[in-house]
C-alpha positions as CSV (number, residue, x, y, z in Angstrom):
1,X,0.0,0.0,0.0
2,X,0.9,3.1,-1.3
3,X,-0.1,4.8,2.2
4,X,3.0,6.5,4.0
5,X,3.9,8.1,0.8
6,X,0.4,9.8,0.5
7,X,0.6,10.9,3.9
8,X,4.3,12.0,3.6
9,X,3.6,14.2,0.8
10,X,0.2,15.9,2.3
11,X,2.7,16.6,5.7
12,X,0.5,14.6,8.1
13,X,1.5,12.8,10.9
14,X,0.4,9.4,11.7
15,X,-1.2,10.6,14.7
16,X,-3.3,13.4,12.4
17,X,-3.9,10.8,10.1
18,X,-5.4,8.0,12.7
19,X,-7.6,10.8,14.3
20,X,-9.3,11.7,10.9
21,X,-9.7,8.2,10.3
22,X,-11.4,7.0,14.1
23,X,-8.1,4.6,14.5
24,X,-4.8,4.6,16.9
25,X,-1.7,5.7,15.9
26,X,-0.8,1.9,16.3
27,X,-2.9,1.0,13.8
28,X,-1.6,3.2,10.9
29,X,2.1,2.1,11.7
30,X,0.6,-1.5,11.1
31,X,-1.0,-0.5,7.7
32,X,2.2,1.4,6.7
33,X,4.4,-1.5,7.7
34,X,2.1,-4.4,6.1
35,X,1.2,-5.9,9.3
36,X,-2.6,-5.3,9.1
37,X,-4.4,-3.7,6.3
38,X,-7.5,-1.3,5.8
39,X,-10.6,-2.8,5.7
40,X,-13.0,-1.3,2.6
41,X,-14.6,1.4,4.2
42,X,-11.2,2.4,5.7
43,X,-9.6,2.5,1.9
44,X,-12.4,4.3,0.6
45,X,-11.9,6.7,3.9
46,X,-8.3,7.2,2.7
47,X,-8.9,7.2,-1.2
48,X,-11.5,10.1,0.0
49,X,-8.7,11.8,1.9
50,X,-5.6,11.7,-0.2
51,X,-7.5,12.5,-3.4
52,X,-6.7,9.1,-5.3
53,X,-8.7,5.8,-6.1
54,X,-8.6,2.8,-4.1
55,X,-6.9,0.4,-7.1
56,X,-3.5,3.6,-6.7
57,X,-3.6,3.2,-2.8
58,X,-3.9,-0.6,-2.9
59,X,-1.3,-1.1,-5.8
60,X,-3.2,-1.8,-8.5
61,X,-1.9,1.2,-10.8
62,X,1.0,1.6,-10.8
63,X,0.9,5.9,-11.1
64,X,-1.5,7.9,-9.9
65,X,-3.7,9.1,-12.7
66,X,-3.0,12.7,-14.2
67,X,-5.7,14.4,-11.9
68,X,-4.6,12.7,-9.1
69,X,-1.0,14.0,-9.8
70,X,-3.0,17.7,-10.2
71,X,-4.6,17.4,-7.5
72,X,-0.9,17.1,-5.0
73,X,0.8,19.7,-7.1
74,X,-2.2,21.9,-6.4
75,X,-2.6,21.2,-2.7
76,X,1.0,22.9,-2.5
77,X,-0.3,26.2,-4.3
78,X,-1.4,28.8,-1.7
79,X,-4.8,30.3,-3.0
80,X,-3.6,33.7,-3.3
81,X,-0.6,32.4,-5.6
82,X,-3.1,30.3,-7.5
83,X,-5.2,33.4,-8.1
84,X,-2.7,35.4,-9.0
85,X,-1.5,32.9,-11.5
86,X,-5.2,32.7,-13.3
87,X,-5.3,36.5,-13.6
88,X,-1.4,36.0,-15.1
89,X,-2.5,33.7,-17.6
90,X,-6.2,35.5,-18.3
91,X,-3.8,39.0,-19.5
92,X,-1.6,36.8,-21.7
93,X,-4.9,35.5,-23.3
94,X,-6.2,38.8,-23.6
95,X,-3.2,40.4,-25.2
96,X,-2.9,37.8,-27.9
């Protein structure tokens, strides 16, 4: 499972993560270490809160899909920055 990578690259913790989720910190570090698994409603919990389907966090594909690659480059983006990037890219339209 593709888990402590997708949690690694939104910056939670395991503890922040087990809280969202109604689970101990125990039991993430089992699911991140292959010792226990997710049952389906926790996988569709966790495809829900890392943005990705449950056949990427499982292993099935082996890349996340384009939006789900959009979707963690845009989490980094600040809303102000991503704003002011649109309004960028709306003159350059305008002006051709």
């Amino acid at each position: 499972m593709r888990l402590k990578e997708l949690r690694k690259r939104r910056g939670m913790t395991q503890s922040e993560l087990a809280k969202s989720l109604g689970v101990t910190n125990q039991t993430i570090l089992n699911w991140e270490n292959g010792i226990h698994e997710p049952n389906i409603t926790q996988l569709i919990q966790l495809s829900d809160i890392f943005n990705v389907s449950v056949d990427f966090l499982i292993g099935r594909n082996k890349t996340a899909s384009e939006v789900d690659e959009l979707c963690f480059q845009l989490e980094k983006i600040s809303y102000s920055d991503l704003i002011e990037f649109i309004k960028e890219q709306l003159k350059e339209m305008k002006n051709k």
